[in-house]
VEXFITI-332817 format. One record per residue (C-alpha): x, y, z; residue in one letter. Coordinates in Angstrom, 1 decimal. Each point is the difference from the previous one (the first is absolute). Layout:
N
X, Y, Z, A
...
//
This chain:
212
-24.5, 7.6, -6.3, X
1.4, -3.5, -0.7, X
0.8, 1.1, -3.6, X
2.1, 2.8, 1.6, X
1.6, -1.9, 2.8, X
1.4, -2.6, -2.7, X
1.5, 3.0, -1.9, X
1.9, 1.2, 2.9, X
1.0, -3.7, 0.8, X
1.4, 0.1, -3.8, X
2.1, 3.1, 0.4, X
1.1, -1.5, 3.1, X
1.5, -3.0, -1.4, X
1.1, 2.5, -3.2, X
2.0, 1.5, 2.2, X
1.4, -2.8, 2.2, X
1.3, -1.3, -3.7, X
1.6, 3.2, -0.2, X
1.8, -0.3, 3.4, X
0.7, -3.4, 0.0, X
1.3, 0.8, -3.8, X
2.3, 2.8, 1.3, X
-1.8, 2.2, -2.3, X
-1.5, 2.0, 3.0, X
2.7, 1.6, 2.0, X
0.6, 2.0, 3.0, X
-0.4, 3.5, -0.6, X
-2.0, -0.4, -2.8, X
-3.4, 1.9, -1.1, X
-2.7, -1.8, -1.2, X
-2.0, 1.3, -2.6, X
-3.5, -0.8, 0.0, X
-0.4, 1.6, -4.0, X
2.6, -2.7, -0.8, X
-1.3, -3.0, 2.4, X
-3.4, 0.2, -1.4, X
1.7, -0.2, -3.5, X
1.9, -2.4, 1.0, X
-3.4, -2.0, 1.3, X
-2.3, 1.0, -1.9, X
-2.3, 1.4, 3.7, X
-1.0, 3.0, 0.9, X
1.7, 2.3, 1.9, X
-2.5, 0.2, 2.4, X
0.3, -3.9, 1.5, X
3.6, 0.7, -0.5, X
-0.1, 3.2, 2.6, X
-1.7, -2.5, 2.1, X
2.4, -2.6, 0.0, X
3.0, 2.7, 0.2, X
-2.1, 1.1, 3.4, X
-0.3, -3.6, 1.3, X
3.2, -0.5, -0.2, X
1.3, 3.3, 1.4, X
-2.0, -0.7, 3.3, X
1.9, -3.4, 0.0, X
2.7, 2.1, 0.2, X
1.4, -1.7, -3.6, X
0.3, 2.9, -1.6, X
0.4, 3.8, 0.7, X
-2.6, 2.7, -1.0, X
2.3, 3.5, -0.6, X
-2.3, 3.3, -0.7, X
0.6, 1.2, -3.6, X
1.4, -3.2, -0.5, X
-2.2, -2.7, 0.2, X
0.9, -3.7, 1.1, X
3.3, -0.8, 1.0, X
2.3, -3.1, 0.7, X
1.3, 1.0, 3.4, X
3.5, -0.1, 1.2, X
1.4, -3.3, 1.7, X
1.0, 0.0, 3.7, X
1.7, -2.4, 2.6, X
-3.2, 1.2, 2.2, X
-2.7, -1.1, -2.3, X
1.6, -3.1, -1.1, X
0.5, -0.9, 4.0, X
-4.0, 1.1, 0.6, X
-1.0, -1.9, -3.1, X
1.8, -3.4, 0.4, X
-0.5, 0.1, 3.7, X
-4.0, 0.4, -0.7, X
0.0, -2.4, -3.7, X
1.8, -2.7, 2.5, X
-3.1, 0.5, 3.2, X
-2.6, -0.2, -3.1, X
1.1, -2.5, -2.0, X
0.7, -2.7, 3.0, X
-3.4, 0.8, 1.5, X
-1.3, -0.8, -3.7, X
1.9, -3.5, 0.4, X
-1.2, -1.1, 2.9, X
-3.5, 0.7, -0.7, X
0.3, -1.9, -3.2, X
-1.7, -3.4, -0.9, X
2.9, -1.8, -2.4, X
-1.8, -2.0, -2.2, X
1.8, -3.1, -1.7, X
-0.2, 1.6, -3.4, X
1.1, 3.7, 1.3, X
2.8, -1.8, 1.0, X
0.8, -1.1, -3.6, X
-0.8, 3.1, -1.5, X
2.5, 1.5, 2.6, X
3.2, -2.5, -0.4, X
-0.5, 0.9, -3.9, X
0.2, 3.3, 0.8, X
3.3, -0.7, 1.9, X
1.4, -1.8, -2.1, X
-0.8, 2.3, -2.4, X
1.9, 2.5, 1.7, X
2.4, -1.5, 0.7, X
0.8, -0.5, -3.7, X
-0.2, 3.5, -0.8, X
3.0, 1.1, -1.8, X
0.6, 4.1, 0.7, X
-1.3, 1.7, 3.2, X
-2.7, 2.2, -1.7, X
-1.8, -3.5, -1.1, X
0.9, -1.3, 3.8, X
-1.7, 3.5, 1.4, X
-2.9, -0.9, -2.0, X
-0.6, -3.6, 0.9, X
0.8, 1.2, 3.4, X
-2.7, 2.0, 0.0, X
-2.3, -2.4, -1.4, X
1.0, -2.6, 2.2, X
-0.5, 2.4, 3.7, X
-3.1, 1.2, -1.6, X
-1.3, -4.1, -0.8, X
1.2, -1.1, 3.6, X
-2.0, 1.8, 1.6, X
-3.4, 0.5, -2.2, X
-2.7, -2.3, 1.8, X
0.6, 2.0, 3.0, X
-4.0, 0.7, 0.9, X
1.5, 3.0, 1.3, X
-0.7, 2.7, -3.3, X
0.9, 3.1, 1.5, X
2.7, -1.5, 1.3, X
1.2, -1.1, -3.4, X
-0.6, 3.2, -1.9, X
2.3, 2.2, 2.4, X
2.6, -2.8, -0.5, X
-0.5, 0.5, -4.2, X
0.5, 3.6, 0.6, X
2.6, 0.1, 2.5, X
2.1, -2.8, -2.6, X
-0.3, 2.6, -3.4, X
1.9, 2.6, 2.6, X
2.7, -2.1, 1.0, X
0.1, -1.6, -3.5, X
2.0, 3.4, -0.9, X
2.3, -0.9, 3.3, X
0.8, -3.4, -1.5, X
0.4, 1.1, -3.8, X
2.4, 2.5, 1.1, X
1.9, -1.9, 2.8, X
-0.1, -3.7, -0.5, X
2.6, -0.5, -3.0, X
1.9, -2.6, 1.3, X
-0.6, -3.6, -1.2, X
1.4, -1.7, 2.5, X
-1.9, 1.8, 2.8, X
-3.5, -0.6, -2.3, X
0.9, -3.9, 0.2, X
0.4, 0.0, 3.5, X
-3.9, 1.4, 0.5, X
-0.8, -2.3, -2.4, X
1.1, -3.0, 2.2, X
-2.0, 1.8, 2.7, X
-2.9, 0.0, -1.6, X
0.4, -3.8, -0.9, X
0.4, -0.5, 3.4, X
-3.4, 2.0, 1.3, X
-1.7, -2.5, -2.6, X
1.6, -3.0, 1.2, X
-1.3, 0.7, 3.6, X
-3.0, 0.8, -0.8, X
-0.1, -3.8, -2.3, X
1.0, -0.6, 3.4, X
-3.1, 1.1, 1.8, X
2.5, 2.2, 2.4, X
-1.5, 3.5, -0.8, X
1.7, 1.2, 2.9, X
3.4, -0.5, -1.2, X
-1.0, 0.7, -3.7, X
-1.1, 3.9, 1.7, X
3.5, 0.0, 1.8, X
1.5, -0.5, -3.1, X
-2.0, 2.1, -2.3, X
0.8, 2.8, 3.3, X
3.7, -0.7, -0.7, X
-0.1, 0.0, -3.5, X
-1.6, 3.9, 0.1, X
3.0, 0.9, 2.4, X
2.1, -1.2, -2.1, X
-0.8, 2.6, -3.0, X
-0.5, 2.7, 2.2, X
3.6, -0.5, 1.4, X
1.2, -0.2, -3.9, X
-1.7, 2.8, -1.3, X
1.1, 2.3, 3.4, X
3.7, -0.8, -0.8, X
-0.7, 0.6, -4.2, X
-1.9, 3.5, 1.3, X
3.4, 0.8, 2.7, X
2.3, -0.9, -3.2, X
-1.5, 2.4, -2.8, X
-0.4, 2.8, 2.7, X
4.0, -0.3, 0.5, X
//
């Protein structure tokens, strides 16, 4: 069982790579023939995975298709960032902040910040939400956060190409960290509230713009 669960965990990340890679786009079919190729795993953990995902809504399952990357939506992105935003503060303020968490996560900053193109600033994003908010005791809690972010990682990919917009979360996120250095957890979940608006309000205007 645990040999299994870590092969689904490993198409998982295959296919966050993918997405985060912008090799796995909207619309697209994946092919479990090629995937386990591609991975060298069976199709049958790889059907499990695909099914995992589908029920997190990440993907689509279309009869006499198979597994498809669903179409994007000013709905879903609203439901997603609305519930990512809930999640991910009630994560924060149940998390201990130890002083070398706190290093590991001004590195991380900083090393976002120093990201050069948005695709390596949507991964270190990524890394970095993920990281804030892992010592969270809560783990149930933290897994419907993983699989709600791979969804709205296709939102952001698709939406978020604008540089100076990406810098302006990234002094957000600089400033979460420096109120929780702080010890105001409070205003570091106001903040990291804020900061979620703020890309849903982007990525609703990007969505009203290619819709004409």
């Amino acid at each position: 069982m645990a040999k299994l669960s870590a092969l689904r965990d490993k198409i998982k990340e295959h296919l966050l790579q993918q997405i985060q890679n912008g090799e796995l786009l909207v619309g697209k079919t994946i092919n479990l023939a090629a995937l386990s190729r591609a991975t060298g795993i069976s199709v049958t953990p790889i059907r499990e995975a695909l099914t995992q995902l589908e029920q997190a809504q990440v993907i689509q399952a279309i009869p006499n298709r198979g597994f498809v990357v669903g179409k994007l939506s000013k709905q879903e992105v609203k439901n997603l960032i609305e519930i990512v935003a809930q999640l991910e503060v009630m994560a924060l303020e149940n998390t201990k902040f130890e002083p070398e968490e706190m290093e590991a996560l001004a590195k991380m900053q900083s090393e976002l910040e120093a990201t050069t193109t948005i695709t390596e600033g949507l991964r270190a994003r990524f890394n970095f939400h993920n990281h804030l908010v892992q010592h969270c005791p809560n783990k149930v809690l933290l897994q419907i956060l993983k699989d709600l972010k791979v969804r709205l990682h296709f939102y952001e990919h698709d939406f978020i190409k604008d540089h100076g917009f990406f810098k302006k979360l990234s002094t957000q996120t600089r400033s979460v960290i420096d109120a929780i250095q702080e010890d105001n957890v409070p205003t570091a979940a106001l903040i990291l509230r804020m900061h979620w608006m703020s890309i849903l309000e982007h990525i609703e205007a990007q969505i009203s713009v290619k819709n004409g």
